[in-house]
N, C-alpha and C positions, 0 to 999 in steps of 0.2 A: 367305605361306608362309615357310617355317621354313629356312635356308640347312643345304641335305643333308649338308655336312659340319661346317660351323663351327654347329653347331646349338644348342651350349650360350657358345660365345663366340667373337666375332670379333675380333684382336687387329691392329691397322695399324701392325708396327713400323720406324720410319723408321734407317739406318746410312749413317755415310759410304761411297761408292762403293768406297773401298779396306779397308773392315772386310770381313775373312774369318772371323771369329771368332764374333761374334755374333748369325748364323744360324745356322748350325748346333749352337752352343749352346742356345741359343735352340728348336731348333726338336726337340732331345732331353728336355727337358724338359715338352715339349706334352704333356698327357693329351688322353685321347680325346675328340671331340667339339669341341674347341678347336681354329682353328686361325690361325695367322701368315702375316701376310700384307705382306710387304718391300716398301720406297721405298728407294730410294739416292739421295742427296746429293753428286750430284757436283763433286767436288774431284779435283785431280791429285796423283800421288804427288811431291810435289815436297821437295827435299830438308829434312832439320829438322836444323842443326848448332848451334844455339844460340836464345837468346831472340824474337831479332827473327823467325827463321824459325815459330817455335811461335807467335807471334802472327797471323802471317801464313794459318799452319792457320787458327787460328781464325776470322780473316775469312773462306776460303775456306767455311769448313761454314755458318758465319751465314748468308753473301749467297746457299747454294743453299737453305737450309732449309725454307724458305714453300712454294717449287716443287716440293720432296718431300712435303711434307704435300697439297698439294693433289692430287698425283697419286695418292699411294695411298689416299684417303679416297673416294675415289670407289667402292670397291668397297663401302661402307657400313659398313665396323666397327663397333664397340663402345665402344672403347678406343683412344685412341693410346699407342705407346709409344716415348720414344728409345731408339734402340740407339748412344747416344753417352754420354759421361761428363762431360768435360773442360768444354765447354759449359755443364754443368747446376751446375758448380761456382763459375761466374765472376763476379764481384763479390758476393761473399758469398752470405748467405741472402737480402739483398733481390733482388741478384739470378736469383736462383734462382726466386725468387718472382713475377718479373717476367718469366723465361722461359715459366715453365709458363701465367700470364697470356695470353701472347703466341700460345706452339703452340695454347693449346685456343680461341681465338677462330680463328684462319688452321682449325683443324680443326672451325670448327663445333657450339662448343662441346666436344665430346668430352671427356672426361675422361683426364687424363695420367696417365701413369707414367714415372718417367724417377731416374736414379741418384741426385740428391741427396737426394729426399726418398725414394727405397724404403729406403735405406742407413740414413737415420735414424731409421726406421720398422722395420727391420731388429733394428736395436739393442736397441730395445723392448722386443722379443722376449725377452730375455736378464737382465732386471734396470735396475736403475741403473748402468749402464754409464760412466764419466766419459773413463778412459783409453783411449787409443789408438794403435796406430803403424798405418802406411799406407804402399805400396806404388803406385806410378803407373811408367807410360813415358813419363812427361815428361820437359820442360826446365824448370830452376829457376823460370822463370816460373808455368808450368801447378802446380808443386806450391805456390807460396805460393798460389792461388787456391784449392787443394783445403784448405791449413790455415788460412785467413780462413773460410770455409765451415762447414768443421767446429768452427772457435775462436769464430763467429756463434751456432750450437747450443751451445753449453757444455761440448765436449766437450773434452780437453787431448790433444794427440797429442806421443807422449812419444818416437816414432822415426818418420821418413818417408824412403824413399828413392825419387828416382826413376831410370827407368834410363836417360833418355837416348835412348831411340829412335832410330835414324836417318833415317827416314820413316816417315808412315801404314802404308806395306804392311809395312815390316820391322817393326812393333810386333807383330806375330800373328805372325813368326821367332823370339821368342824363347821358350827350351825350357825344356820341364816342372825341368829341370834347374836353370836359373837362376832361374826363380820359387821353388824350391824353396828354394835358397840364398840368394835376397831373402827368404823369409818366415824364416830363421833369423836372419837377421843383424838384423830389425828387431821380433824377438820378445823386446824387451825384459820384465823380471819385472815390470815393473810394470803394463806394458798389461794391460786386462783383455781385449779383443778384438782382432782384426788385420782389415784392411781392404785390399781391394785393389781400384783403380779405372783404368778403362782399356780401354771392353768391346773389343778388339782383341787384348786379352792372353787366353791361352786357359789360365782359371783357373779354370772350373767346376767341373770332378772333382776338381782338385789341392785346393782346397779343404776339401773333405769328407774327403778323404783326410788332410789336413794336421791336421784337427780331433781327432782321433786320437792324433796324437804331440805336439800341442801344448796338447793339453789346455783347451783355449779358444775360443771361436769364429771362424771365419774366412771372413768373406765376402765370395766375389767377386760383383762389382759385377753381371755378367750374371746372375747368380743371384738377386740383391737385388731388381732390375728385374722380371725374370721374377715371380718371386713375390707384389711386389707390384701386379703386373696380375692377377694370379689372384685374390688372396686382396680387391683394391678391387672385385675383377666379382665375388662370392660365389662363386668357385671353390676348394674348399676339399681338393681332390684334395689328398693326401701322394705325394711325388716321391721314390723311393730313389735316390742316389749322387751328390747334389750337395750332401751335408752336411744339419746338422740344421735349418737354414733350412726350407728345403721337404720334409723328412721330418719334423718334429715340430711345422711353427708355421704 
């Protein structure tokens, strides 16, 4: 029998314990019939003041990862998908490659989605895309991983700023406001697209909205994700108000 509500797709998307953001983004964007289905990755909100502590994240989401996947696969999904970013960018594209290896074996095969490859697949969308500037709430650390990543794909990012976060939980405090004024400041003329990565940062509407006065594409990371779990399940629904990502592609 046919699952009464996820009837057309079941989506098992895994977040660290302290993301507030990419649920509920996430889960505005559902069409009907589809539905998301959370694992948390627990990590503590322990402080980020510099390099060594943003590494230190990242060990914490690695060593729960396996045990998150395992627990929400069991409802029988579809699809996995990370609702994590920073991970998916980390030693380049091999490794990136060698994560999504990794989840969909621990998931049983399953078929991944997950930020590095929806973002580049994103792009696609758009042309011959080369330039780009990028937007994260990292530490210096986390954004050289995001630009080997992206410099792995061929792509040149021509402005990146990150902001520094002060921990997991305060990455989802900072406001429509200052995203706003990070995506001005790194909307260089030459970028052809702007990027922003960090599903913790609540940049889905601002997005589509930004696409507007900036006149060029802009897309956040939870939206990329999102999209590309849809559109790899042949869910081909158009979504109004998170830009033209999922309204046009």
């Amino acid at each position: 029998m046919t699952d009464a509500l996820g009837y057309r797709l079941k989506l098992a998307i895994i977040a660290p314990s302290t993301n507030t953001v990419v649920q509920p983004e996430m889960d505005e964007m559902r069409p009907h019939g589809i539905t998301n289905h959370f694992g948390r990755i627990h990590i503590p909100d322990d402080p980020v003041k510099n390099d060594a502590d943003f590494d230190r994240l990242i060990l914490n989401i690695r060593e729960a990862t396996d045990a998150a996947i395992e627990q929400v696969i069991t409802c029988k999904p579809d699809r996995l998908v990370l609702g994590m970013s920073s991970e998916t960018f980390w030693d380049g594209l091999d490794g990136s490659q060698r994560l999504e290896a990794h989840v969909s074996e621990i998931a049983g095969g399953l078929d991944v989605s997950m930020g590095s490859d929806a973002v580049r697949a994103a792009l696609r969308c758009y042309g011959d895309i080369k330039r780009i500037s990028v937007i994260t709430p990292y530490m210096p650390v986390g954004d050289a991983q995001v630009r080997r990543f992206f410099e792995d794909c061929g792509f040149e990012i021509v402005a990146l700023e990150g902001l520094k976060c002060s921990s997991p939980v305060q990455i989802a405090h900072t406001s429509q406001t200052e995203l706003r004024d990070a995506l001005l400041r790194v909307n260089d003329t030459s970028a052809e697209a702007l990027i922003q990565v960090g599903t913790n940062l609540a940049m889905a509407r601002l997005a589509g909205l930004a696409e507007f006065w900036l006149d060029k594409p802009v897309l956040a990371i939870n939206t990329a994700i999102y999209w590309h779990a849809l559109r790899s399940s042949g869910i081909e629904d158009k979504v109004q108000g998170f830009g033209s990502l999922l309204a046009d592609n």
